[in-house]
LOGULO-124877 format. One record per residue: residue number from 0; residue in one letter; x, y, z of N, C-alpha, C in turn. Coordinates in pm, whole numbers. Each point is the difference from the previous one (the first is absolute). Last residue first. Layout:
// LOGULO-124877
(r NUM; 'A'; (X; Y; Z); (X; Y; Z); (X; Y; Z)),
...
//
This chain:
// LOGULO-124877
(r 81; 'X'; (2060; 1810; -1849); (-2; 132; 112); (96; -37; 146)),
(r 80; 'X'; (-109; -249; -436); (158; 27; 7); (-24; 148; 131)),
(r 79; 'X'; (-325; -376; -186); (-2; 158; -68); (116; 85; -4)),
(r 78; 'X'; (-15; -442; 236); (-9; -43; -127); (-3; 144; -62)),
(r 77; 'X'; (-8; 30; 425); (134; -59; -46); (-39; -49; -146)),
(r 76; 'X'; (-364; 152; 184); (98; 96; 4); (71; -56; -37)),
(r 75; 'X'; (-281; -322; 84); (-35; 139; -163); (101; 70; 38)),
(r 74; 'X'; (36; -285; 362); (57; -52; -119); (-51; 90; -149)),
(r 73; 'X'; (-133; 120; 411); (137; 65; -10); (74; -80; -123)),
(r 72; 'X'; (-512; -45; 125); (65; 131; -58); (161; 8; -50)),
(r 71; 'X'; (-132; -472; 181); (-46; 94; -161); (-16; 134; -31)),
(r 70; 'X'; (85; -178; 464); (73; 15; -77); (-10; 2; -135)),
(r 69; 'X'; (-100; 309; 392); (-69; -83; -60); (62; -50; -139)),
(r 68; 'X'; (79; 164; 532); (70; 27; -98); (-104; -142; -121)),
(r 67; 'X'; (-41; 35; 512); (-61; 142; -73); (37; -36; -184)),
(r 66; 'X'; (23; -464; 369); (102; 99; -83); (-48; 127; -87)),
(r 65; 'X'; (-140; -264; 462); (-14; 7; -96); (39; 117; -92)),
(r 64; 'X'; (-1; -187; 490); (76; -88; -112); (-84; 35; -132)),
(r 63; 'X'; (-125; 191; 362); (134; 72; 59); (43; -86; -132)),
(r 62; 'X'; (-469; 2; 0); (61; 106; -36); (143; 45; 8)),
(r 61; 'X'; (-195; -414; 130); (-7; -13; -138); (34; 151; -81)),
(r 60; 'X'; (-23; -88; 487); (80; -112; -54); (2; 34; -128)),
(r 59; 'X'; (-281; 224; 207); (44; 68; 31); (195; -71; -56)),
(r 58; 'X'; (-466; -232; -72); (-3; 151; -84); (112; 78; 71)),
(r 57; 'X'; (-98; -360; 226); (48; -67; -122); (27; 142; -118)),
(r 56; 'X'; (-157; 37; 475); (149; -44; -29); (-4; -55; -132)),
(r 55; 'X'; (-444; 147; 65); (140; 82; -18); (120; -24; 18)),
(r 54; 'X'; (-337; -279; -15); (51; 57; -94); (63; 91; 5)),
(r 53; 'X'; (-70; -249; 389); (52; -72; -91); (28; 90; -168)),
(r 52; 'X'; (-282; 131; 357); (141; 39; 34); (88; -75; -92)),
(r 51; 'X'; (-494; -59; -58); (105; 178; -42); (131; -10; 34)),
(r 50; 'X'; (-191; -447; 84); (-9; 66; -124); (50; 133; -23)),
(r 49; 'X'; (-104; -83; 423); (143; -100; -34); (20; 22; -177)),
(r 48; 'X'; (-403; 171; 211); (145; 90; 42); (102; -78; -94)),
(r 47; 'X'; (-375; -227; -87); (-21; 148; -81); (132; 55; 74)),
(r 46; 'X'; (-138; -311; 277); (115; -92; -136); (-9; 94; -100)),
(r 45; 'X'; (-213; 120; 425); (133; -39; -1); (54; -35; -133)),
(r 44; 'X'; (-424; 93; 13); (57; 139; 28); (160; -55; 21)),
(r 43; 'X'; (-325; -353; -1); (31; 42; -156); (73; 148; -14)),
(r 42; 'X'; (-90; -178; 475); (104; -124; -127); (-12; 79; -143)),
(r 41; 'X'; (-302; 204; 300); (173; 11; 52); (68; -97; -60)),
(r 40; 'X'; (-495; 238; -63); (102; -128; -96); (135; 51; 65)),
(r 39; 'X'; (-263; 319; 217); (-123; -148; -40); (47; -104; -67)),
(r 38; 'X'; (243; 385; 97); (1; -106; 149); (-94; -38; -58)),
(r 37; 'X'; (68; 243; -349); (98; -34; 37); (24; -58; 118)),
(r 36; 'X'; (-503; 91; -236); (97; 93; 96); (121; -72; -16)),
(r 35; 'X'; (-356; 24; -420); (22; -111; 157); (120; 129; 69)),
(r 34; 'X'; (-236; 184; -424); (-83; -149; 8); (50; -48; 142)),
(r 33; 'X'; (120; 451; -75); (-76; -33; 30); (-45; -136; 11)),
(r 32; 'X'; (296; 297; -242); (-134; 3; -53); (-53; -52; 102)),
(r 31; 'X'; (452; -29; -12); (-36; 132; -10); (-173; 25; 15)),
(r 30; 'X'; (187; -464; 14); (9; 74; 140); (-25; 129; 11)),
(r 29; 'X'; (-4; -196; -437); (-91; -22; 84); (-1; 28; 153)),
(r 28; 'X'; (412; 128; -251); (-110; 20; -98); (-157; -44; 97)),
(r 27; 'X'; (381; -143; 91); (9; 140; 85); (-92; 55; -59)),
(r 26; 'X'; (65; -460; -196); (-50; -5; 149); (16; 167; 70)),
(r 25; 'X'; (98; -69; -454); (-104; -32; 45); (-50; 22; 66)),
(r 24; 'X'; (450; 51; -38); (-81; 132; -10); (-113; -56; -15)),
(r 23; 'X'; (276; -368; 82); (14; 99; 53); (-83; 165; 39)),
(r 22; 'X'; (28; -320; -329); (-113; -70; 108); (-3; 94; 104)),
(r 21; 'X'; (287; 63; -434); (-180; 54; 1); (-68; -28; 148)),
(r 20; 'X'; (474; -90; 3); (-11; 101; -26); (-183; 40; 8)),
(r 19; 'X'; (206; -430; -67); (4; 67; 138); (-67; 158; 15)),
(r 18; 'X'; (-17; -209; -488); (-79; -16; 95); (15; 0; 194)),
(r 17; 'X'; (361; 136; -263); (-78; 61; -59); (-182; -41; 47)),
(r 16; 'X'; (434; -225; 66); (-5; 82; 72); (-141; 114; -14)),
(r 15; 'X'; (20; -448; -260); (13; -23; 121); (-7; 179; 120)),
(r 14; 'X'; (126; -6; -460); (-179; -38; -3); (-47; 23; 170)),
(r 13; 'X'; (527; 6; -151); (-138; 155; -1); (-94; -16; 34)),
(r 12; 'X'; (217; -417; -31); (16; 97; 139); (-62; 91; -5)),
(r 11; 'X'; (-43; -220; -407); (-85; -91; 144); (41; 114; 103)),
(r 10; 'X'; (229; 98; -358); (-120; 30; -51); (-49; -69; 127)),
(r 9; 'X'; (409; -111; 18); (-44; 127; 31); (-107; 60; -13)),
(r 8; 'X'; (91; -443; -139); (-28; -19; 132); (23; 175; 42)),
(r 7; 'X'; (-5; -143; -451); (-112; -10; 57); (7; -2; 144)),
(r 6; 'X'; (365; 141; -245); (-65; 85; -4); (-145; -51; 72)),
(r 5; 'X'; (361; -276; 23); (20; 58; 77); (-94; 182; -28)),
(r 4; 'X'; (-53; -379; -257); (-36; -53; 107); (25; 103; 100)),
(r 3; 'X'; (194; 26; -457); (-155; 26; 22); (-124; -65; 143)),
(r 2; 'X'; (524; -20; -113); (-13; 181; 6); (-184; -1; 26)),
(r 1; 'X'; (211; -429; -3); (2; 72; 131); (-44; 127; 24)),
(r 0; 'X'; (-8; -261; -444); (-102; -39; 96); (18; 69; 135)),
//
């Protein structure tokens, strides 16, 4: 039960970062185009910052702690004897 709880609550974080992410480029997305200015929504321009800045510390967190090495390749190897 822990191994499958602790996959649903990563599956949630991805989810979680992953929609930061879209709102993010949304919103530079419509600011690109025109629909509103960035001093016309100063609360929603703020919490879109806080959002970007937020993902990238999390994407910069998640690149220094994460292990390159994939381990079902290296377990085929060790099993193939390479």
């Amino acid at each position: 039960m822990p191994g499958r709880r602790a996959k649903i609550l990563h599956t949630l974080s991805e989810t979680f970062w992953l929609l930061c992410l879209a709102v993010v480029v949304m919103f530079a997305f419509f600011i690109a185009l025109g629909a509103f200015k960035p001093g016309e929504v100063v609360g929603v321009t703020v919490a879109v910052a806080a959002l970007g800045v937020l993902w990238v510390a999390h994407a910069m967190w998640a690149a220094r702690h994460h292990d390159p090495h994939d381990r079902s390749a290296i377990r085929a190897r060790e099993r193939r004897g390479f």
